[in-house]
N, C-alpha and C positions, 0 to 999 in steps of 0.2 A: 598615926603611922610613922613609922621611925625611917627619916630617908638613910638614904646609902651615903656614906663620905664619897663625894664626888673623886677624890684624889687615891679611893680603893679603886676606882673602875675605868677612870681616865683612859689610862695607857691600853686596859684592855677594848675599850672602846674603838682607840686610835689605830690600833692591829686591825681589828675587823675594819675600820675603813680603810685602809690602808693593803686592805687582802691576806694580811699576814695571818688571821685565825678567821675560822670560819663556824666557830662558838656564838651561839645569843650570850646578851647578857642575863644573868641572873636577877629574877623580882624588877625587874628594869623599870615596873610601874613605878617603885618606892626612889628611883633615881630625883635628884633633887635639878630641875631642869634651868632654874635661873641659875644657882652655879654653874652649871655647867656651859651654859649659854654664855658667862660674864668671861669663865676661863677660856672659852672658843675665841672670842674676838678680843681678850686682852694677849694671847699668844699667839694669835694668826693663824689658828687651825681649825676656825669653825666649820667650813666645807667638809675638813676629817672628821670632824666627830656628825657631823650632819651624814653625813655617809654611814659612819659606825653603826648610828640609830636608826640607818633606813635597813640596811642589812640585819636588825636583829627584831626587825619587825616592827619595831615601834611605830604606833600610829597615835592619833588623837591631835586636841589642840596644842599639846606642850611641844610634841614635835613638828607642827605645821609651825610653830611662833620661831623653834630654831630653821628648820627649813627656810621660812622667809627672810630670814635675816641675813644666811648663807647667801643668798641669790646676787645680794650686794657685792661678796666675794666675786662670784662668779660674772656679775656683771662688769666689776674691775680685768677682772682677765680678758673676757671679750675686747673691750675698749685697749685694754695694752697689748692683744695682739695684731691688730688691725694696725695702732702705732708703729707696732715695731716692723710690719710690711711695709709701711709707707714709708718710716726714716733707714731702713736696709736699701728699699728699692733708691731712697735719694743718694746717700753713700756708693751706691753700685756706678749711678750713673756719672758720677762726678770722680769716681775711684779715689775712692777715700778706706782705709785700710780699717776696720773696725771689729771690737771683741765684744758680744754680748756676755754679759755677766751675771751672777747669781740666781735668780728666780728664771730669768729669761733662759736659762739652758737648766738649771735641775729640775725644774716642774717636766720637764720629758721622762724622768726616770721616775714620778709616780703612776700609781694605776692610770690616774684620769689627771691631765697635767692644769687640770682646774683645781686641782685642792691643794696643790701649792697655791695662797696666797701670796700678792704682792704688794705693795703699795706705792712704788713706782715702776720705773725700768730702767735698768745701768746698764750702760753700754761704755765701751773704752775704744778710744780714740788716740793717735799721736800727738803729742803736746803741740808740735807743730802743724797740725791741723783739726785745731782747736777751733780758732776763728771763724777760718772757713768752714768746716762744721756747721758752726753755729750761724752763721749767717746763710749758710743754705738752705737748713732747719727754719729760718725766719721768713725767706722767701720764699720757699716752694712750699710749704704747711702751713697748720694754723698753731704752732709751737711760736710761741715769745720767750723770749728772754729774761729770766726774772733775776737773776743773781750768779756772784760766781764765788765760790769757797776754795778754802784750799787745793782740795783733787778734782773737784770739776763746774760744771756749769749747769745751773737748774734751768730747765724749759719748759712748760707748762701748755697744755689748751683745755680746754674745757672739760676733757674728759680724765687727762691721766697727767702724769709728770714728766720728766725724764732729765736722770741724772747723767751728766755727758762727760764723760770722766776724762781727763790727761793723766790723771795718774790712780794706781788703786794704794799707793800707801797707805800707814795707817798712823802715823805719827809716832811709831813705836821704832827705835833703833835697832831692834834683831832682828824683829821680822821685814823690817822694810828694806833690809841690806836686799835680800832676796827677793820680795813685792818688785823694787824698780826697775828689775828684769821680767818684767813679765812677759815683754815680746820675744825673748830668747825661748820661751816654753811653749811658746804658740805654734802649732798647724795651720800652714796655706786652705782655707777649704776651697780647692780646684777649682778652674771657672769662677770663682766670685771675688769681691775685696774682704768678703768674710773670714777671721783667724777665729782660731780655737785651741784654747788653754789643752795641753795632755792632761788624762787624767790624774794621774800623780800632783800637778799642779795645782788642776782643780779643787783637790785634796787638802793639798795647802792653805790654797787661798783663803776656802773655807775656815778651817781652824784659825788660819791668822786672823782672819775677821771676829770669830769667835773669840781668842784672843784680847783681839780692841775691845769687845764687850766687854766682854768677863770684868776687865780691871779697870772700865769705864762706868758701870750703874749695873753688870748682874750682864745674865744670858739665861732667856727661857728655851722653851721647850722646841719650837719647831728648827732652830739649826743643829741638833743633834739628828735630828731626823735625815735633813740631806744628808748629814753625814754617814749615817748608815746606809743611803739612797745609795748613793756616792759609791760606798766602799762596797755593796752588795750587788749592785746591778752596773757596775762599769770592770773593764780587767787592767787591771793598775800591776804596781811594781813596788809593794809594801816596804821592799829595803829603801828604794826611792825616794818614799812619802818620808821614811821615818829618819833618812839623812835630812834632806831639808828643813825636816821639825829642829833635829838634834842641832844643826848649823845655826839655826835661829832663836833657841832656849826654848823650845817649847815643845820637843819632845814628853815631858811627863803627862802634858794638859792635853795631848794630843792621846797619849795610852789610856786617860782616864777618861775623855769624854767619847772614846772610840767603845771603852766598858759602857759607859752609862746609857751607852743608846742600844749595846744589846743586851743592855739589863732590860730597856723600856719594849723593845720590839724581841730579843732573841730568846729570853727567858736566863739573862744569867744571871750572877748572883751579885748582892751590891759589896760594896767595901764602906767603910768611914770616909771614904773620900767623894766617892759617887751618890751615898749617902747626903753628903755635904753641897754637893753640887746638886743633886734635885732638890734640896728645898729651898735653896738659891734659882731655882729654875722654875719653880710652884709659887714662888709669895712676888713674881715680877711679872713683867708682860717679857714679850718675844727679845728684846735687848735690854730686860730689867729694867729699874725705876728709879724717879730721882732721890730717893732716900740712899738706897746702893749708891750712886753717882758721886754725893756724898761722901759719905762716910770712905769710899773708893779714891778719891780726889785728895782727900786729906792724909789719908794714906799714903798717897804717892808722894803727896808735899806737903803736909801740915796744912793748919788750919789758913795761916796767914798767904803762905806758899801759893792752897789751890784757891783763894779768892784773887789772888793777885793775876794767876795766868789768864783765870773765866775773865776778869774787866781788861787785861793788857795780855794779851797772847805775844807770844814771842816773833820778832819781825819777821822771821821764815817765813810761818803761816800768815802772818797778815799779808806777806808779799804774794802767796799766791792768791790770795781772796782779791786783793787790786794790785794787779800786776803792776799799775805806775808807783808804785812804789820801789820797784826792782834797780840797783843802785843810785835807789834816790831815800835813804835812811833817814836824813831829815825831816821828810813830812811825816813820819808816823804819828806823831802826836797828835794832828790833825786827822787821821784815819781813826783814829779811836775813837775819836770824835763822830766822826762818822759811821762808824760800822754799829754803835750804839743807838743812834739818833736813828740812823735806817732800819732799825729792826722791832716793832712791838714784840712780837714772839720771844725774841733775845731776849730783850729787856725783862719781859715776866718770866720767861728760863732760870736769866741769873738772878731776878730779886728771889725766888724760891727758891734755888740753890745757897743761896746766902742765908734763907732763915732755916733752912736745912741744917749747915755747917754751924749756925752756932747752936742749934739745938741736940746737933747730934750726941750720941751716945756713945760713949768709948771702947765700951765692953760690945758694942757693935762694929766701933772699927777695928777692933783687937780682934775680934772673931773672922771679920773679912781680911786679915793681914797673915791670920794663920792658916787659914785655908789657900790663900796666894801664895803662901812663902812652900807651902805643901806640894803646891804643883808646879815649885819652878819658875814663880813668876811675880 
């Protein structure tokens, strides 16, 4: 039996779970169910196509194998909304002014706000109450403190993460001009110490984030999705959205990945560019891969350029990863030392990114340089 190209039926799959068509799929027996299953959890849309398959009827074991596996999705959600009630009600009580971020406010604009996946929870905080934050987070929960990086502070318990932001930069100088105003965009929500990004903002932030991928390792498929979420079920102010893009250089990445998602969900037609960007979006996971990251990296600074910044980041960001560092320029050498020594994960990141870069391909970074330089970026 001749399966179906998983990547013919994907997207129509992802409408039907998604509510957008109300079509089965075609031959859906001849569907090739481990692909599809590997492209559900390497983009973080298993829940949606586990949904797609339940609404086009599919039954047997190949769909009960992705069903179970979804569950794991869904089980994360549970766990990170019970989080996020316990660390809101502590913020409330101690009035601490705080923005829930990404997954934590768009998964409300799907059908079922379990098929947005997440893999942790961001929330943003004032730089200056940071600390306290986090030390209230250590006392009144069972959240520990495991690390702090440049824009925020990692927290952890047993069930979920949370990333505890002071800032949402992105290490990019256009769009950050506008990111480090994020509190100027935000709404009071009445009665509570909870803000909330306008949508227009919302909009933004997304793309900017998009953005940081894109020219960092790729960007797959599920943030084009909120972006359509976004733009289709909230009432925004399009002139708005498309100054702050234009203000920050990235107005064209914003037109073309604004095309590419109602190519995937609306039915329109592709370009050489949207083209180009889905299969930059099909051969990665949800923020693309370290081969992208690569070939991406070298790009922005040559080969020598992006090995040098991964082992010695430049002292801004180190200084916010250990703030005692902050008019004390001196000891970074010793921090490198450290921030190396403390991290396995790091350490095997960059030894892989380093046999990445020397192996890479050139005719692959010329291919990822014309496609950035195409959209502006």
């Amino acid at each position: 039996m001749n399966e179906l190209s998983v990547n013919s039926i994907l997207f129509k799959i992802i409408k039907i779970g998604l509510g957008l068509n109300d079509d089965r799929l075609p031959n859906a027996s001849e569907v090739d169910f481990k692909e599809l299953t590997d492209i559900g959890i390497r983009q973080s849309i298993l829940p949606i196509i586990c949904q797609g398959l339940r609404k086009s009827g599919i039954t047997g074991e190949d769909y009960n194998e992705i069903d179970r596996k979804s569950l794991r999705d869904v089980f994360r959600f549970v766990n990170s909304n019970v989080a996020i009630e316990v660390i809101s009600r502590c913020f409330e009580e101690e009035q601490i002014p705080f923005v829930l971020l990404k997954g934590a406010t768009i998964r409300n604009l799907y059908p079922e706000p379990w098929l947005r996946t997440a893999s942790d929870i961001d929330i943003l905080v004032h730089e200056y109450d940071i600390d306290r934050a986090c030390a209230l987070l250590v006392e009144k929960t069972d959240f520990k403190k495991k690390k702090r990086e440049y824009h925020d502070v990692l927290l952890t318990n047993n069930k979920t993460c949370l990333e505890l932001h002071f800032s949402i930069m992105e290490t990019m100088e256009g769009i950050d001009s506008l990111l480090k105003k994020v509190w100027d965009y935000c709404n009071h929500a009445e009665g509570t110490c909870q803000y909330v990004m306008s949508n227009e903002f919302q909009i933004f932030y997304v793309i900017a984030h998009m953005t940081y991928h894109l020219t960092h390792g790729g960007l797959g498929i599920r943030p084009y999705i909120d972006l359509w979420l976004l733009r289709n079920r909230t009432d925004f102010d399009e002139h708005e959205v498309l100054s702050m893009c234009s203000a920050c250089g990235v107005a064209k990445f914003y037109q073309n990945a604004v095309l590419l998602s109602e190519v995937w969900l609306a039915n329109a037609q592709h370009t050489l560019l949207t083209k180009a960007l889905e299969e930059l979006a099909l051969e990665g996971g949800v923020f693309g891969n370290s081969t992208n990251a690569a070939s991406m990296g070298i790009r922005n600074k040559g080969k020598i350029g992006f090995i040098t910044y991964r082992l010695f980041p430049p002292y801004t960001t180190m200084a916010e990863q250990f703030p005692i560092l902050k008019g004390k320029k001196l000891l970074l050498p010793l921090y490198y030392v450290k921030r190396m020594c403390g991290g396995i994960s790091l350490r095997k990141r960059i030894t892989k990114e380093l046999y990445l870069i020397k192996s890479s391909d050139q005719k692959e970074i010329q291919s990822v340089d014309e496609l950035l330089n195409e959209l502006g970026l």
